[in-house]
C-alpha positions as CSV (number, residue, x, y, z in Angstrom):
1,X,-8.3,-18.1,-59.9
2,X,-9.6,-21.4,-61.0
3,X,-13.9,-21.6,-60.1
4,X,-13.4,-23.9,-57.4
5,X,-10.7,-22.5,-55.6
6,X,-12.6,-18.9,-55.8
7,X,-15.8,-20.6,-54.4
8,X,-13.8,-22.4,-51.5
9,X,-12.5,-19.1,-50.5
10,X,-15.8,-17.1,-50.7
11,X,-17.2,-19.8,-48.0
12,X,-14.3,-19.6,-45.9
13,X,-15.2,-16.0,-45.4
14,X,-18.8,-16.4,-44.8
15,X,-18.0,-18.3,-42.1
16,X,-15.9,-15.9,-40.6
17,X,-18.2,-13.7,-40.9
18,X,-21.0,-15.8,-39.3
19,X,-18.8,-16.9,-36.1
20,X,-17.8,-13.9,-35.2
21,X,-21.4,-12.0,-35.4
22,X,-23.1,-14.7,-33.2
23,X,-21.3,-14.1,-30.1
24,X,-22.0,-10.4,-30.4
25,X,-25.9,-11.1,-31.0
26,X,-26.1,-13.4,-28.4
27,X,-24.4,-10.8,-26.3
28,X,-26.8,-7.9,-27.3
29,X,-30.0,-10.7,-26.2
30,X,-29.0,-11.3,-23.2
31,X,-28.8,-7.8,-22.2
32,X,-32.1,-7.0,-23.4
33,X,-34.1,-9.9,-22.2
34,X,-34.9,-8.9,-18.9
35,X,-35.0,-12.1,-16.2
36,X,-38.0,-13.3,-15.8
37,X,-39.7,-13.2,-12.2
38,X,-39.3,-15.9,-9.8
39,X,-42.8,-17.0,-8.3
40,X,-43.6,-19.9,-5.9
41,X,-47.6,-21.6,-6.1
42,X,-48.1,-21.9,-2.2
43,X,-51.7,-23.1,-0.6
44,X,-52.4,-21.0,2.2
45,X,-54.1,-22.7,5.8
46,X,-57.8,-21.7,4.3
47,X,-57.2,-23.6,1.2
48,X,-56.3,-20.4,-0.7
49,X,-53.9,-20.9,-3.5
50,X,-51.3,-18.0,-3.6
51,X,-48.5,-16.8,-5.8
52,X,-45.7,-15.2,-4.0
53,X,-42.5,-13.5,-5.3
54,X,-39.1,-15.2,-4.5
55,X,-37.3,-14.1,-2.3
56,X,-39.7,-12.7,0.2
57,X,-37.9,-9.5,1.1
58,X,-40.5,-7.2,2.3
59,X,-43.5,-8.4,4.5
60,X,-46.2,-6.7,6.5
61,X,-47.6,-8.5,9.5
62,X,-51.7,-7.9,9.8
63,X,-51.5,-10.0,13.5
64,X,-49.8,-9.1,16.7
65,X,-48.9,-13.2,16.7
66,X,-47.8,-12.9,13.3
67,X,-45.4,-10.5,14.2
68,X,-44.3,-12.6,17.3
69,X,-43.8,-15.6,14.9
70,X,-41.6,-13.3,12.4
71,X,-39.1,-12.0,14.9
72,X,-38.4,-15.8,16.6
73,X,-37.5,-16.9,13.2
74,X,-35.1,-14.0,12.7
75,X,-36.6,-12.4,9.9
76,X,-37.1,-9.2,11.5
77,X,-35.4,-7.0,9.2
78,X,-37.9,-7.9,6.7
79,X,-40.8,-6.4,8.2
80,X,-41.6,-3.3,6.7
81,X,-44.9,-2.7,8.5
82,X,-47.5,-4.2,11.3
83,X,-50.8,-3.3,13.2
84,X,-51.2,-0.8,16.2
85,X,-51.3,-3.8,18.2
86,X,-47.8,-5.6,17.5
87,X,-46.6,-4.6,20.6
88,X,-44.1,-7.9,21.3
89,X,-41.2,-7.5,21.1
90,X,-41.0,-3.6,22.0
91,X,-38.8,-3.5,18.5
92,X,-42.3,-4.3,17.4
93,X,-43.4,-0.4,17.6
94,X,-41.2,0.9,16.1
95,X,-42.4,-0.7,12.7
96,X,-44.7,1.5,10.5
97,X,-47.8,0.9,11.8
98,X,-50.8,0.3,9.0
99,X,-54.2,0.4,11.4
100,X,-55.6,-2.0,12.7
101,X,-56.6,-6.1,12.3
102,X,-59.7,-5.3,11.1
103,X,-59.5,-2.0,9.5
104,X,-55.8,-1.8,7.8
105,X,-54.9,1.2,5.8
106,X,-54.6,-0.2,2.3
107,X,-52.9,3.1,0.9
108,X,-50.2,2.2,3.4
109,X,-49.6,-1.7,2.8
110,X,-49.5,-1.0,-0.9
111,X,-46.8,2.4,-0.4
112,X,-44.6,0.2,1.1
113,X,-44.6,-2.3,-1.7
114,X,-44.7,-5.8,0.3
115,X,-43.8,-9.0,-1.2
116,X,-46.4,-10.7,0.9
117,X,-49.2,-9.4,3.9
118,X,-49.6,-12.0,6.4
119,X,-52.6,-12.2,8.2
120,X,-54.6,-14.6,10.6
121,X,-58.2,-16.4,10.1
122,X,-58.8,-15.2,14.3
123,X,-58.3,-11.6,13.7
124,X,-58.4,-10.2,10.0
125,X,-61.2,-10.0,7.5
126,X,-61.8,-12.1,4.8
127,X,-62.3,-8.7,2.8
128,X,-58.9,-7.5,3.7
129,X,-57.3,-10.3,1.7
130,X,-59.9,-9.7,-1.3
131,X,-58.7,-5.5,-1.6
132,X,-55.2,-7.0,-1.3
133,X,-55.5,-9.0,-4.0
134,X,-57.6,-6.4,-6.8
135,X,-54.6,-4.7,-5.8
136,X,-51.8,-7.0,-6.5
137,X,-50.4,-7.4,-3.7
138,X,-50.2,-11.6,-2.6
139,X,-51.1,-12.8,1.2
140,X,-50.9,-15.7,3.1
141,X,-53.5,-17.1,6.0
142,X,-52.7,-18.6,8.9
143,X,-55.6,-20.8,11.3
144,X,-54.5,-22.8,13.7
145,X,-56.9,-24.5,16.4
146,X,-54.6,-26.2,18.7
147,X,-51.2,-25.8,20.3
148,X,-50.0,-28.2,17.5
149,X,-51.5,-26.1,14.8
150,X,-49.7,-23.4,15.8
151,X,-46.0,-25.6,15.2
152,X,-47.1,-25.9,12.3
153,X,-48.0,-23.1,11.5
154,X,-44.3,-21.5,12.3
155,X,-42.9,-24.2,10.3
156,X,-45.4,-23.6,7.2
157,X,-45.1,-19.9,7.2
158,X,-41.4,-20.1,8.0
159,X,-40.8,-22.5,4.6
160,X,-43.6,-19.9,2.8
161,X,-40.9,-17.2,3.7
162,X,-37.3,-19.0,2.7
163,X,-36.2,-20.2,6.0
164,X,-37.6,-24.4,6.5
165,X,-35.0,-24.6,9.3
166,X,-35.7,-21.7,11.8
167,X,-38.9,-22.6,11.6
168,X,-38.2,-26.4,12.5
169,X,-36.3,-25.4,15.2
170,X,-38.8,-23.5,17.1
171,X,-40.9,-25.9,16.6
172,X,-38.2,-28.7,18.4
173,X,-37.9,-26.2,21.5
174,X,-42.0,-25.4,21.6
175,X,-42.4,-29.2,21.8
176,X,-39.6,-30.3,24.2
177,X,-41.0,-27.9,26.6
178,X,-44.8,-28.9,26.4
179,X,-42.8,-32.6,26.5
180,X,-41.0,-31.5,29.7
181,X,-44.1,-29.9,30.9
182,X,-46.2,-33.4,30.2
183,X,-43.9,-35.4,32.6
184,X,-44.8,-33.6,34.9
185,X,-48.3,-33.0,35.0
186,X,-49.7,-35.7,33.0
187,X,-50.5,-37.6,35.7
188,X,-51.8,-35.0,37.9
189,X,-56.2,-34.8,37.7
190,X,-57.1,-31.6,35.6
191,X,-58.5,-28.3,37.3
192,X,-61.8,-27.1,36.1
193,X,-61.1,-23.8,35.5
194,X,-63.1,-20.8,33.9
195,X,-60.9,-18.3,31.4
196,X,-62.4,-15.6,31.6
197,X,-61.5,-13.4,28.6
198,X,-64.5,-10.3,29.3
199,X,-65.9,-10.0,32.3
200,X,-68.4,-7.7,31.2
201,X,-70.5,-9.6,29.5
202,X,-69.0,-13.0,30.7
203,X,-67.4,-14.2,27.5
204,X,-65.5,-17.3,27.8
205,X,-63.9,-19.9,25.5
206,X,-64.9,-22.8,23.7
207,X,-63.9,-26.2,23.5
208,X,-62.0,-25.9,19.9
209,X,-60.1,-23.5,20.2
210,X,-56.2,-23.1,20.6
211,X,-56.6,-21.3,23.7
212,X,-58.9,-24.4,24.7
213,X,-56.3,-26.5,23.7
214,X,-53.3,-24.7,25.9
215,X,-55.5,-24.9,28.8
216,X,-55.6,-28.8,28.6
217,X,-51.8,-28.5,28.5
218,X,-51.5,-26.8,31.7
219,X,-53.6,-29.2,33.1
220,X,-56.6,-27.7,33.4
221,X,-60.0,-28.2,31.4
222,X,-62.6,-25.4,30.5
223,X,-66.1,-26.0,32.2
224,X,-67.7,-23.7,29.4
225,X,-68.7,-26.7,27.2
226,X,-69.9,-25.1,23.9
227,X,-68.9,-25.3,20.5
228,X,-68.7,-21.4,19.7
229,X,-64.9,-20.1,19.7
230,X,-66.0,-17.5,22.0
231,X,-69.5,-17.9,23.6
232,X,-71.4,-15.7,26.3
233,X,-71.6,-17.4,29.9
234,X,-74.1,-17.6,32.3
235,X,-73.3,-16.6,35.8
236,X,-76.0,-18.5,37.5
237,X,-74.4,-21.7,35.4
238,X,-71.2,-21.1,36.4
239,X,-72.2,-20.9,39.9
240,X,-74.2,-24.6,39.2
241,X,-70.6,-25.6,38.3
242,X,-68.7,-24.4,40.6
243,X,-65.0,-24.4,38.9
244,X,-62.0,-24.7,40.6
245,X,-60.1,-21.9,39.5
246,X,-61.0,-18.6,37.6
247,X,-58.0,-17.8,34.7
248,X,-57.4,-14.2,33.8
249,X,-54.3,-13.2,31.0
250,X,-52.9,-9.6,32.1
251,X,-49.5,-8.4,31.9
252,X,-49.4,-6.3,34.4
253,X,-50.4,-8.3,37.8
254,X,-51.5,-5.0,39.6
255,X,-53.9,-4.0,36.9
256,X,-55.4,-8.1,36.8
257,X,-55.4,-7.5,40.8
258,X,-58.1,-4.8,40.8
259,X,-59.7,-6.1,38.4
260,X,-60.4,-8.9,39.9
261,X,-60.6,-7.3,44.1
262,X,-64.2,-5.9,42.1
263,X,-65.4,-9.4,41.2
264,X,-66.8,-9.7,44.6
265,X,-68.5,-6.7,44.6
266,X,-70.3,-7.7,41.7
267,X,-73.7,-9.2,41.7
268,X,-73.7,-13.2,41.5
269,X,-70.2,-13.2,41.8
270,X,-69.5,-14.3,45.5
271,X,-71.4,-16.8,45.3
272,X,-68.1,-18.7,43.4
273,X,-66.2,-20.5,45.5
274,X,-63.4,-19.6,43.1
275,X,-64.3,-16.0,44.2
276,X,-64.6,-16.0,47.9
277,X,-61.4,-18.1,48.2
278,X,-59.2,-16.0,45.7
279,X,-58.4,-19.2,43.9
280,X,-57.4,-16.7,40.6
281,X,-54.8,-17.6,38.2
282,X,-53.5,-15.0,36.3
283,X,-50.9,-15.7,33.2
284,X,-49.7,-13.4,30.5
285,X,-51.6,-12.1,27.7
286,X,-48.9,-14.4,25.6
287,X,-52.1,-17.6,25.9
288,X,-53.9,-15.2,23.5
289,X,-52.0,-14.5,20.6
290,X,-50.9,-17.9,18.6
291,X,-47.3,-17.8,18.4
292,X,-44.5,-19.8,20.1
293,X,-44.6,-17.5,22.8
294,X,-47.4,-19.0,24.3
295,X,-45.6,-21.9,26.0
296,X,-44.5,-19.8,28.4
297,X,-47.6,-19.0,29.4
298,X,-49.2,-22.5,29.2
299,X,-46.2,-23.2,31.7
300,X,-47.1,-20.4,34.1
301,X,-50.2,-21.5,34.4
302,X,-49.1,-24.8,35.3
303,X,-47.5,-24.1,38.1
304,X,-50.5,-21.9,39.5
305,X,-52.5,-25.3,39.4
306,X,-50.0,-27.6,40.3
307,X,-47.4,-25.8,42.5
308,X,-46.8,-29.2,44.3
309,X,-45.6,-30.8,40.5
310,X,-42.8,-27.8,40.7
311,X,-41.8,-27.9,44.4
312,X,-38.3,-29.9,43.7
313,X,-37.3,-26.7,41.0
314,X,-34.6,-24.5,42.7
315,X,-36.5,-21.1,44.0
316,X,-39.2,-22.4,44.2
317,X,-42.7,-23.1,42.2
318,X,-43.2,-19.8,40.1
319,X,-39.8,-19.9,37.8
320,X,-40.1,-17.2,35.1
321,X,-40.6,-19.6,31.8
322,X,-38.9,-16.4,29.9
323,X,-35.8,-16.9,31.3
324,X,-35.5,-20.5,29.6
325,X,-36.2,-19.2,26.4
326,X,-35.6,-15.3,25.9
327,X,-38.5,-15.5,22.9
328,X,-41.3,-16.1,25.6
329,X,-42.0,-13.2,27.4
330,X,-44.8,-11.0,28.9
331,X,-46.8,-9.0,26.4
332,X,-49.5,-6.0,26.4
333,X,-52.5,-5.9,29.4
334,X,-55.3,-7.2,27.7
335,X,-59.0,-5.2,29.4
336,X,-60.9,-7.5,31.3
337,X,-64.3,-5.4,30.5
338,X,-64.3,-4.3,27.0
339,X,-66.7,-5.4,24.9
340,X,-66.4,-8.7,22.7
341,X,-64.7,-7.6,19.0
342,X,-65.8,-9.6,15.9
343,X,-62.7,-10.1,14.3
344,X,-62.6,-13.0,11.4
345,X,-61.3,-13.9,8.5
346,X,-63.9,-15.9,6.6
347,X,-65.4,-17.4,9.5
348,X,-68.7,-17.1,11.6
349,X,-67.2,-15.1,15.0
350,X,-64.0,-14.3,16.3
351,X,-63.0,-12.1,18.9
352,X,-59.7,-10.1,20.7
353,X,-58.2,-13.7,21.4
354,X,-56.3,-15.0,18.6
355,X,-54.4,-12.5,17.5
């Protein structure tokens, strides 16, 4: 065979050789490269910056309202563990339960291998989310002040968790009804009211917080003017002020009933008007906790100030809001004299309300 014809051939069979070993060495690559990790960079509502696996499949709830939140955007299935108190909705306790707000069981978070622990600035510790991450385990803060903090904070956390629309439309329904709510009573002079969250001590709210905030909704205004979330009262100045109405959130209306039959007996408190006439107003525990369920219970509250605004509804003044919207409903009894608990995620105070 002549020189070039041998070298022609001698090429023709290296390449041969060479197109048919690439496909099986790309093959045997892919196989043994294993897919990298999907991650998404997300800024919490502190102004943490947090890495969080994609797809969030497995999430444990450190807030009662967290909880709420997660189950009216669907994504119950996904919750592999809460706190004692996530009580709402009774599916709720049947969750494996990891302590408490303030002291969670870390050995139990990390056994059941989260994706992402949610927790609240109101009612977990700012050393909670420092264990969780030296132990690798990512979580994301809400903090909302206001009524329309806490739409936003179902849409952040519901984009945060893969699903943008649920969370937009419980957003759409929270504000029609505060909308529907507004032509009614915006108009209408505020109540001064008193919300009493302890009795004793007196412990009231401020004026910046979201429970503040749902009160001027209903159409009422705090007469506790002080710029602590959750500041001791005065008797003999809420006497000097005389408000209108006193606010109580209980569940269960007997329990709020007794509770509030022993004011009178107390020292200092007869001399309330509020007292001596029974001009009580007493909504569901819902006004505490920061999740869409607490419409329902700046609605209810409404209605006990300004009955005459809801006289042309059918049945009546005192309409169940839940029946409107099946995802605000009436929650656990909340003590009226239990003593104030410090409960904050890298803030100054904090207490029971917020969760």
């Amino acid at each position: 065979m002549p020189p070039s014809r041998l070298h022609f051939v001698a090429c023709a069979v290296v390449v041969v050789f060479f197109c048919a070993a690439a496909p099986s060495r790309a093959q045997s690559a892919t196989a043994s490269a294993p897919e990298p990790e999907a991650f998404r960079e997300v800024t919490d509502e502190t102004g943490r910056s947090v890495r969080i696996p994609q797809p969030v499949r497995r999430i444990v709830s450190l807030a009662p309202s967290l909880t709420e939140t997660i189950y009216v955007l669907g994504l119950q299935d996904r919750l592999v563990g809460d706190t004692n108190y996530c009580d709402y909705p009774p599916d709720a306790k049947k969750k494996t339960k990891v302590g408490g707000g303030i002291d969670p069981n870390l050995e139990v978070i990390a056994s059941l291998h989260p994706d992402l622990v949610l927790v609240t600035k109101s009612f977990n510790r700012l050393e909670t989310t420092q264990s969780l991450d030296q132990l690798g385990i990512p979580s994301y803060a809400t903090a909302p002040h206001t009524v329309a903090d806490i739409m936003s904070s179902v849409k952040n956390l519901a984009a945060v968790l893969g699903v943008p629309e649920a969370g937009s439309s419980v957003a759409e329904e929270m504000q029609r009804q505060l909308d529907g709510l507004q032509h009614r009573i915006g108009d209408l002079p505020p109540k001064r009211v008193l919300f009493v969250v302890w009795t004793q001590p007196l412990i009231s709210t401020g004026q910046h917080t979201f429970l503040a905030d749902a009160l001027r909704h209903a159409g009422a205004v705090s007469i506790v003017n002080s710029s602590q979330d959750w500041p001791q009262v005065n008797l003999e100045e809420v006497a000097r002020l005389q408000p209108d109405f006193l606010v109580f959130a209980e569940s269960h209306s007997g329990d709020a009933a007794r509770e509030m039959a022993k004011l009178a007996t107390l020292p200092g408190w007869k001399i309330l008007r509020a007292v001596r006439n029974r001009r009580y107003a007493v909504i569901s525990d819902a006004v505490n906790r920061p999740a869409p369920r607490i419409v329902s219970a700046i609605e209810d509250l409404a209605r006990q100030l300004h009955p005459k605004a809801f006289a042309d509804e059918p049945g009546g003044t005192r309409k169940e809001s839940s029946k409107e919207n099946p995802a605000l409903l009436n929650s656990a009894p909340v003590s009226l004299s239990q003593p104030l608990r410090q409960t904050h995620l890298g803030s100054t105070g904090g207490s029971a309300c917020g969760r």
